[in-house]
N, C-alpha and C positions, 0 to 999 in steps of 0.2 A: 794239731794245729800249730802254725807258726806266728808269733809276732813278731813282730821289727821296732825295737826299742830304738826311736829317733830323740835321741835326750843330746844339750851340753854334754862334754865327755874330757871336759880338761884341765878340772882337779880334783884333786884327791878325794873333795867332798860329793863331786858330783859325780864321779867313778863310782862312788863307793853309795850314794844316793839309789842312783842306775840300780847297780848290782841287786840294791835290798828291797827296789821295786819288781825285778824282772823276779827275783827267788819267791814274793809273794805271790806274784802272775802265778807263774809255775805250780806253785801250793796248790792256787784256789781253781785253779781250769785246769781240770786231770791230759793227760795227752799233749799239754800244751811244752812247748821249746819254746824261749824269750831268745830271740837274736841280739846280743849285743855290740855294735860295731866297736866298742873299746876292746874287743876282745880279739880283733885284726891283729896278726904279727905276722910278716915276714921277715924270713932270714936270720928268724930267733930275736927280732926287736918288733919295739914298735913306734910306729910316726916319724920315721927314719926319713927323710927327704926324695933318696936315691927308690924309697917304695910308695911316693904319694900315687903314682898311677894305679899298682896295685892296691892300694887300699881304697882307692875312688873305685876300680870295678866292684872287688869285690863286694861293698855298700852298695853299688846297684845291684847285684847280683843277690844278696840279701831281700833287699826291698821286693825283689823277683819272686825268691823263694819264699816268700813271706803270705799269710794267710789273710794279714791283716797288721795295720803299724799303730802303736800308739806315739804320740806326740807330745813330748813335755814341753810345753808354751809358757815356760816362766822367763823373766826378765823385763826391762824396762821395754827390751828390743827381744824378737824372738832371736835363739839363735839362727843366724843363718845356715850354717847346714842343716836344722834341722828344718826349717824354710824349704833350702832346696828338695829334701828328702822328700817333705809332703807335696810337694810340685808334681814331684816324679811321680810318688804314689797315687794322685789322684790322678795321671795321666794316663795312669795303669789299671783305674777305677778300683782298683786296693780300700778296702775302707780303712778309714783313718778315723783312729779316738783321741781326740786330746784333751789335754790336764794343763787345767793353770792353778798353780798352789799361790801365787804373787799376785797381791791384793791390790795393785796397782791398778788405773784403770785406762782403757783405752777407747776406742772407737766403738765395737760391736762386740758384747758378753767378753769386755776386758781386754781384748784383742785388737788389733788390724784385723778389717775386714776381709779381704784376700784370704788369710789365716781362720779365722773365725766361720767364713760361710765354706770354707776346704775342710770342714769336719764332718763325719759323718752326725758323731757323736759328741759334745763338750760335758766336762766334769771340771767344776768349778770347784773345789776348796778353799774357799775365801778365808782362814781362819790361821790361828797362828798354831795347831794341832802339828804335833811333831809322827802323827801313827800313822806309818806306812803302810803297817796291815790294815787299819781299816781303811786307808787311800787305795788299797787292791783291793778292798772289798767291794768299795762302791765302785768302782775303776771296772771290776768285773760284770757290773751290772750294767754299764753300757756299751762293754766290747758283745755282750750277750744280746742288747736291745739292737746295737749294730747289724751284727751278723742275722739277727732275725728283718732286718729291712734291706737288705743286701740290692733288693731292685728298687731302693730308692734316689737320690737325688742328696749331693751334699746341700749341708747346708736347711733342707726342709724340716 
């Protein structure tokens, strides 16, 4: 199986945040490959200006190859690309999991609704818990509950 890690990806904390969720993915779902778009380089760089087109396909091209994406929805504001990412994915009927670890609140289960009813599955950690492995543990419990309702309806 493939996931599509649609996370922030532009600093060092959150590069390195990404990395040590997708390597618990990986742990806990045998077979499984975490897609990580930070991991794009052309040309032997990366986020180079002269390769945004190339890095914008291949991020759809991912989301393509993809089995299914999770969503990290932290922030006052989602990120926008990862916005955009679950737009595409749900256009594509991709089940999407997302993860809000930021305790902040918003409109619908902490989120914009747009956001919120675009998940197949939400995983709320409301807590000020720093363990990433047990965030992929329960993380794996609803990319698991996902995939077993695969003909359902986001949002329901």
């Amino acid at each position: 199986m493939k996931i599509y890690l649609s996370a922030p990806l532009f600093t060092q904390v959150e590069r390195r945040w990404n990395r040590r969720l997708a390597n618990a993915l990986e742990e806990h779902i045998p077979d499984t490959e975490v897609l990580l778009p930070q991991d794009i380089k052309f040309g032997g760089a990366y986020n180079k200006p002269e390769h945004y087109q190339h890095i914008y396909d291949r991020c759809l091209e991912m989301v393509e190859e993809a089995d299914l994406m999770v969503a990290v929805l932290d922030g006052a504001d989602v990120d926008s690309g990862t916005a955009f990412e679950m737009g595409y994915a749900r256009a594509r009927d991709l089940p999407i999991i997302g993860v809000r670890t930021d305790y902040r609140k918003s409109q619908d289960r902490g989120l914009n609704i747009m956001l919120a009813r675009g998940c197949d599955e939400l995983l709320r950690e409301m807590s000020f818990s720093e363990d990433t492995e047990q965030l992929a543990r329960d993380l794996v419990g609803k990319i698991v509950a996902a995939l077993r309702n695969l003909d359902g309806h986001p949002g329901s």
